[in-house]
C-alpha positions as CSV (number, residue, x, y, z in Angstrom):
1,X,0.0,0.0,0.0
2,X,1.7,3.5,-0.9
3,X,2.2,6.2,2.0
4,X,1.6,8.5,-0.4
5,X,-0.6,11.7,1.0
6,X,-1.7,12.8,-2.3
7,X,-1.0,10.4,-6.0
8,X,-1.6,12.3,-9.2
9,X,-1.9,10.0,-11.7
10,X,-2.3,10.6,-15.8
11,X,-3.8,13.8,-14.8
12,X,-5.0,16.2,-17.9
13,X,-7.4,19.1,-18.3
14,X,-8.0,20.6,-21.7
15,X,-10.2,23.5,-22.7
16,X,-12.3,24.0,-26.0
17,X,-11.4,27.6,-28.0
18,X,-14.2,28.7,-29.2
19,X,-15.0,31.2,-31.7
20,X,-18.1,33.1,-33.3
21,X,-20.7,35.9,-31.8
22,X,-24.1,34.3,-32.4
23,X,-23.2,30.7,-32.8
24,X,-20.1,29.6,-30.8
25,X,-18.0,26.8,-32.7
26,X,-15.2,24.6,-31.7
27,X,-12.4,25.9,-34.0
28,X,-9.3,24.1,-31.4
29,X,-8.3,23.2,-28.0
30,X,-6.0,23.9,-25.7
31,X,-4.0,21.2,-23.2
32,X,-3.2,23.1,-20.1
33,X,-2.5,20.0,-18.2
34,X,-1.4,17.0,-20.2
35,X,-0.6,13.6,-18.6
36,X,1.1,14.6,-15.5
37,X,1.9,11.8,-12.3
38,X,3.4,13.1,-9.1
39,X,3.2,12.0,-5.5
40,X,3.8,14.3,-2.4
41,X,4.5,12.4,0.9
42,X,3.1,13.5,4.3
43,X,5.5,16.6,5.8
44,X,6.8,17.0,2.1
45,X,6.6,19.8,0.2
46,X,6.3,19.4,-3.8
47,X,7.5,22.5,-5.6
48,X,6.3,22.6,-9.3
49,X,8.3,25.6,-11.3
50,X,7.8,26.7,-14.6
51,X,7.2,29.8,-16.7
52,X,3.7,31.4,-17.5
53,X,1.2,29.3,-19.1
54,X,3.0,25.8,-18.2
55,X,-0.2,24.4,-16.3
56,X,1.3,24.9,-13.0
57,X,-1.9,27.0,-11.7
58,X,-4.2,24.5,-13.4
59,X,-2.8,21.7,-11.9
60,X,-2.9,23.3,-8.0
61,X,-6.8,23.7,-9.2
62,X,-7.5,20.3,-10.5
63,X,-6.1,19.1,-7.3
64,X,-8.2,21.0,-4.9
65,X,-10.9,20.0,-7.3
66,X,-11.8,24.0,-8.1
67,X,-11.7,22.0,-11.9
68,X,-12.4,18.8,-12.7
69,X,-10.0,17.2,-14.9
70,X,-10.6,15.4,-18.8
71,X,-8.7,12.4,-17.8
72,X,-6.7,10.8,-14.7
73,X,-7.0,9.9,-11.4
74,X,-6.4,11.8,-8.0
75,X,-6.2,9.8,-4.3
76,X,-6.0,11.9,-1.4
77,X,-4.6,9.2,1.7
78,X,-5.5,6.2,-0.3
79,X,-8.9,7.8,-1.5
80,X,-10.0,8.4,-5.4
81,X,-11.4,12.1,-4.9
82,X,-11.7,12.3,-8.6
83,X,-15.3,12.0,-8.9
84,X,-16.5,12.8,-5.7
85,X,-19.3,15.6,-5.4
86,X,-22.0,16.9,-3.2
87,X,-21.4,16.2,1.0
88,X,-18.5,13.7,0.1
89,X,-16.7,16.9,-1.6
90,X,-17.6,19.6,1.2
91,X,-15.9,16.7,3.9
92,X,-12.7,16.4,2.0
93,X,-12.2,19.8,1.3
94,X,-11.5,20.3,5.3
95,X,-8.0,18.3,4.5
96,X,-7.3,20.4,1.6
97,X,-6.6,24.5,1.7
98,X,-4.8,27.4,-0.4
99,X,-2.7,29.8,0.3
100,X,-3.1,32.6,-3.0
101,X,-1.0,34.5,-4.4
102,X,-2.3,38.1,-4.1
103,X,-2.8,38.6,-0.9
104,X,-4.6,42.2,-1.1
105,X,-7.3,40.4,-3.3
106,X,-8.1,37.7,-1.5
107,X,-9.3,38.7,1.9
108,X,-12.5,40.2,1.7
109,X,-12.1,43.9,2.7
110,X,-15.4,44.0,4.3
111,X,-15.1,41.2,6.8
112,X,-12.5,41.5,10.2
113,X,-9.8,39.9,10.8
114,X,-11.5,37.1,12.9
115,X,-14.6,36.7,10.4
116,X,-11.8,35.9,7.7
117,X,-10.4,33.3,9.8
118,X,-13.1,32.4,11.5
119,X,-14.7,31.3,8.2
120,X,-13.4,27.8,7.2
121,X,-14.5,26.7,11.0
122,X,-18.2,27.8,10.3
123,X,-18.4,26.1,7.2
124,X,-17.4,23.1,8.5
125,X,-19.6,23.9,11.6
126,X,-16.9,23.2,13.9
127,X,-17.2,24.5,17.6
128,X,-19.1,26.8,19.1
129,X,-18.8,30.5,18.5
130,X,-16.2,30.7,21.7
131,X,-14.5,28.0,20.7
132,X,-13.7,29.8,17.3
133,X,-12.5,32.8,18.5
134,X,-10.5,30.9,20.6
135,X,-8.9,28.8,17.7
136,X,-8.7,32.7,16.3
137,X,-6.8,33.8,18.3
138,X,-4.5,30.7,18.3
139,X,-3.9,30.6,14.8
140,X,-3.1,34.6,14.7
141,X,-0.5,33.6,17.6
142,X,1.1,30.8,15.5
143,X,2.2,33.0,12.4
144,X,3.1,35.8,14.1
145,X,0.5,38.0,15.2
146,X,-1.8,38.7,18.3
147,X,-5.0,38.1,19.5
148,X,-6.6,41.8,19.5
149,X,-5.6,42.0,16.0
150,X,-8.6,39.9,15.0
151,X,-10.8,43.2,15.5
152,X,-9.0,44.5,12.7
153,X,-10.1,44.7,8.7
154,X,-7.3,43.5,5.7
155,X,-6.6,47.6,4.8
156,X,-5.0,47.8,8.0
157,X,-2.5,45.4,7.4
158,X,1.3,45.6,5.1
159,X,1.1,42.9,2.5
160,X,3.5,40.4,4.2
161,X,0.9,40.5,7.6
162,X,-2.2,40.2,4.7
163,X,-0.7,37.0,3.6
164,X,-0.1,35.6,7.6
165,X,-3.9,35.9,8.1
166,X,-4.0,34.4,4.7
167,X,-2.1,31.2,6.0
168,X,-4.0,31.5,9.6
169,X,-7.4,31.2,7.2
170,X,-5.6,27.9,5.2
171,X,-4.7,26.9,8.8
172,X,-8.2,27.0,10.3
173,X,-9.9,23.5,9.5
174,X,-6.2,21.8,10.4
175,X,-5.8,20.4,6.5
176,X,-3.0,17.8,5.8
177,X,-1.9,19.6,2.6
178,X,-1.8,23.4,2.1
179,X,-1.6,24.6,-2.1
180,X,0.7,27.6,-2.3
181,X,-0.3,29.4,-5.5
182,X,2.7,31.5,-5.9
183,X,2.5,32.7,-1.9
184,X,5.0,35.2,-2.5
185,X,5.3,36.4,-5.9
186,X,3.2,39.9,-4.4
187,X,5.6,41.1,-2.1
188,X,8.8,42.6,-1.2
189,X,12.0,40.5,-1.1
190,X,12.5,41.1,2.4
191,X,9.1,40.4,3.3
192,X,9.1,36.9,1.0
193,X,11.9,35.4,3.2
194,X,10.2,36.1,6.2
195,X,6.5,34.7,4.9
196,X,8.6,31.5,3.4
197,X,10.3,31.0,6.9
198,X,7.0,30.9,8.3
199,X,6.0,27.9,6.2
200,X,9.1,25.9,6.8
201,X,8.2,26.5,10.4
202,X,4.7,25.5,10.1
203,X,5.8,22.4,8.3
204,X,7.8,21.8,11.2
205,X,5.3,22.0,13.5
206,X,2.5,20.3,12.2
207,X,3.7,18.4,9.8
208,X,2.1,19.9,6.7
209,X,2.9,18.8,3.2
210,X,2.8,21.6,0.5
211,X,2.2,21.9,-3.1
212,X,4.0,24.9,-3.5
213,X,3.5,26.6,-7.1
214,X,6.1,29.1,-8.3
215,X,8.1,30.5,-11.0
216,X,10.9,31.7,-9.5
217,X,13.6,29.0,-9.2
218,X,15.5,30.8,-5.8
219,X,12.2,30.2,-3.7
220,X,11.9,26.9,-4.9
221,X,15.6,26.0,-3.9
222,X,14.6,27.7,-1.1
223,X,11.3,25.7,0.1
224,X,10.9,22.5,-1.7
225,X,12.4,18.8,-0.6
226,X,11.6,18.0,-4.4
227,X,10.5,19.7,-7.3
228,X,9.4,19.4,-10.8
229,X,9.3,21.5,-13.8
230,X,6.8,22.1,-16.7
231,X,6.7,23.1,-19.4
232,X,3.5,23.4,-21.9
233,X,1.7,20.9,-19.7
234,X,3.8,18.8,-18.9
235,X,6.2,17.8,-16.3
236,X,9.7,17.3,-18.4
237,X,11.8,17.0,-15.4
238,X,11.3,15.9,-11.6
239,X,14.4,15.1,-9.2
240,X,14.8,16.0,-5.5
241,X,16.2,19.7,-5.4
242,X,19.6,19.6,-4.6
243,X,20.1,17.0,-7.4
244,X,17.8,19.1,-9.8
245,X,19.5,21.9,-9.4
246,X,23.3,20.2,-9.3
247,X,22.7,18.3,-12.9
248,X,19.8,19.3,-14.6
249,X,19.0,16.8,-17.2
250,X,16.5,18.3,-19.4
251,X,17.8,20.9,-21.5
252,X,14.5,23.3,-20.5
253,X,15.5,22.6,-16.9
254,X,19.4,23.5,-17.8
255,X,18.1,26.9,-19.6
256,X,16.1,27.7,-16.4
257,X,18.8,27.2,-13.4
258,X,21.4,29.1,-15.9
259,X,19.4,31.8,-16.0
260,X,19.3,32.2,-12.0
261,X,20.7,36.0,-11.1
262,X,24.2,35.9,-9.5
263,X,24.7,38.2,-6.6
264,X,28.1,39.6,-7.0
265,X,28.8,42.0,-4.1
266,X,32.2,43.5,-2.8
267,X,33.8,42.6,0.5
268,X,33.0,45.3,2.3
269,X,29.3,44.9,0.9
270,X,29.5,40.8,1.7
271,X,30.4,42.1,5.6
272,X,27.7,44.4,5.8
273,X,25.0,41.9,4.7
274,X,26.0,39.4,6.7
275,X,25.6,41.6,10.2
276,X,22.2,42.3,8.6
277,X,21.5,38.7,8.1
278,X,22.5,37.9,11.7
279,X,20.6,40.7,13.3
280,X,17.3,40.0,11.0
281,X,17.9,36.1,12.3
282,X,18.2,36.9,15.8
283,X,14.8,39.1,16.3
284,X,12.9,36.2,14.0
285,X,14.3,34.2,16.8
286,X,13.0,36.2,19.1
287,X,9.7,36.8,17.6
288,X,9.6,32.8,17.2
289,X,10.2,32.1,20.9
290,X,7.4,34.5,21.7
291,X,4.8,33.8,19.6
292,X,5.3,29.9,19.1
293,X,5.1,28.2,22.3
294,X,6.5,25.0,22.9
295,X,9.5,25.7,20.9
């Protein structure tokens, strides 16, 4: 029997072009997702890289079941979720979340802070209204903010604490598998390592496993335990990520890590980011010890 958290198997999703004003007519179609297999372990996180319009988004869909696939097979723990619908769907989807990319457009501007993260536990119907804001004020403790924030609305918030309550909402129904659709891609470098620390932490903690969609090759090194890269649809190359990027072996892989920036700095320059790097380390540190109990 595998140990497998979540088999992707022949997996494909194509979409119809259409064309005309009164009377729409097939004239094509497009494969966004064609024939893909991958397998993420529990506590593992899957990093799939590629450039605009290689299926990676469709594929974190397909696998959350926001589309239903043309052909192939999905288990989630030993489970075919392929077809399921109706209450079977709405139960699974508890063991499932996202984390989006943008996180100024995905948290309702009109809801507080606690309503936003509160959400996922009403929908499931799980606890009492205490016992949410309770699990609240948990969750806001465990990425990095407090309690009396929950009172709060998404316009108050810098980008980088948008996309903590973002992960606190993913968080909420305690899922087994979190999708990252490009978590980071919206905000500053500075900000990116700290949100991408968070989730190695998390991982840590709970033993998460991530599907973590990207473009950028650095966060990817950065984040992933393996990764795989497509291209058109399909995934050409898929190694575990030291070995990946060490000896590429398909030549769209080999254009891709040779076109990772160098940072070239002076001495003097070298010295002065390093007492920034140990400075920045030791108040995340701190911040760590104080807001994640238990470590």
């Amino acid at each position: 029997m595998s140990t497998a958290l979540l088999e992707v198997e022949h997996l494909a999703r194509s979409f119809q072009i259409r064309r005309g004003l009164v009377v729409a007519r097939k004239v094509g179609e497009v494969h966004a997702v064609d024939d893909i297999s991958f397998s993420i372990a529990r506590g593992e996180t899957l990093g799939i890289v590629g450039e605009s319009g290689s299926g990676k988004s469709t594929t974190a869909r397909l696998v959350l079941r926001l589309l239903d696939p043309s052909a192939g097979r999905i288990r989630f723990d030993g489970t075919d979720i392929t077809a399921l619908t109706g209450p079977a769907l709405r139960r699974f989807r508890r063991r499932m979340q996202i984390v989006f990319q943008d996180p100024f457009a995905s948290l309702d501007p009109r809801q507080s802070v606690e309503e936003i993260i509160g959400e996922p536990l009403l929908l499931h119907r799980a606890g009492t209204a205490a016992a949410r804001r309770e699990r609240v004020a948990e969750l806001l403790s465990l990425v990095g903010l407090s309690a009396p924030q929950a009172r709060r609305y998404p316009h108050e918030f810098s980008g980088g604490q948008r996309q903590r309550i973002g992960i606190a909402r993913a968080l909420a129904a305690e899922p087994e598998l979190i999708v990252c659709d490009e978590p980071v891609s919206a905000l500053d470098v500075s900000i990116q390592a700290q949100v991408l620390n968070l989730l190695r932490d998390l991982q840590a903690r709970l033993g998460i496993a991530y599907l973590f969609i990207t473009h950028d090759l650095a966060v990817v090194r950065h984040v992933a335990h393996r990764v795989a890269v497509m291209r058109r649809g399909k995934i050409v190359e898929m190694a575990h990520t030291e070995a990946l990027f060490a000896a590429p072996v398909d030549p769209y892989t080999r254009s891709l890590v040779a076109a990772m920036p160098e940072v070239k700095t002076a001495p003097a320059i070298q010295q002065r980011l390093a007492v920034i790097a140990g400075a920045a380390a030791h108040r995340q540190t701190s911040l760590t010890s104080a807001t994640l109990p238990g470590r």
